[in-house]
C-alpha angles and dihedrals in degrees: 000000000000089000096047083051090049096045096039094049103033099039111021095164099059088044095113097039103052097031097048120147083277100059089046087058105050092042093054089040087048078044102052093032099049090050090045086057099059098037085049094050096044097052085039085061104028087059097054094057114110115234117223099160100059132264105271118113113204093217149076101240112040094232127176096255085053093052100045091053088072090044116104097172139098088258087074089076080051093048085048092045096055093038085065091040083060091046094049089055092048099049079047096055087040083050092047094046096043087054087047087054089041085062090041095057102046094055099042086055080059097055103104099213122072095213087061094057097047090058093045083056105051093045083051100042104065101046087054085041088064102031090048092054090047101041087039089049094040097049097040091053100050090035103043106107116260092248094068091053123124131168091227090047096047087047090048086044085047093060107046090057102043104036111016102062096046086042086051097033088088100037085050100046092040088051077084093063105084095209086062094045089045086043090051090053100042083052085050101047094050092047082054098048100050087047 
């Protein structure tokens, strides 16, 4: 998303050109291979941990820190490892999508009309609404200290990241189509008037 922006807003002319049907399809191939192989290589290594401590995971979803809280084995340094190999690839791609925005931003202050930059922005906005509550939730959940972890607080965590940002991806994205918006207040204006 970060790179149509980038290209639609920054170089509007070679739109076409350099975000055809077959770079569509490799960025979304690089996207979802790049997801099945860590996911791949974290159940892969998740499943050959001893437990010692057990196999009940205190939590609603069955995610890698609770496992490895009933791990007593030396895979636990290869489950960390590719945890922060994880991490490192996400603060990559986070990296990746804020310099995109960087770029956004300073050619959309150098759009003359206000109206302009008013539409660069609201084509720009959702999409870091969304990557911003799930980066903010998700780091948050695997970097807080230990001391201030609680079951109830990882599963809340938990669900922020996982469920919240999919659940608000289309609300968000659809706040750009006017007969939502016009539906919305019409909603709005009828609940405050029988109250």
């Amino acid at each position: 998303m970060a790179y149509d922006r980038y290209m639609a807003i920054c170089k509007p002319l070679h739109y076409g050109s350099l975000v055809g049907s077959r770079a569509c399809a490799q960025m979304a191939a690089a996207a979802w291979g790049s997801g099945f192989l860590n996911a791949v290589l974290h159940t892969a290594t998740t499943f050959s941990l001893p437990l010692c401590q057990g196999n009940a995971v205190d939590h609603f979803f069955c995610e890698i820190p609770q496992i490895l809280k009933l791990s007593c084995s030396d895979a636990y340094l290869r489950e960390a490892g590719l945890t922060a190999i994880g991490f490192c690839v996400g603060i990559g791609c986070f990296v990746f999508i804020v310099l995109s925005y960087v770029q956004i931003f300073r050619a959309v202050r150098k759009i003359p009309s206000e109206q302009g930059r008013h539409k660069a922005f609201s084509t720009c906005l959702p999409h870091m609404a969304v990557v911003s509550l799930f980066v903010s939730t998700s780091v948050f959940a695997y970097l807080k200290p230990p001391s201030i972890s609680s079951p109830s607080r990882d599963l809340v965590l938990s669900f922020l990241y996982s469920v919240v940002p999919p659940a608000v991806n289309p609300l968000i994205y659809s706040m750009r189509n006017q007969e939502l918006k016009h539906a919305l207040k019409k909603l709005f204006q009828l609940s405050s008037r029988s109250n």
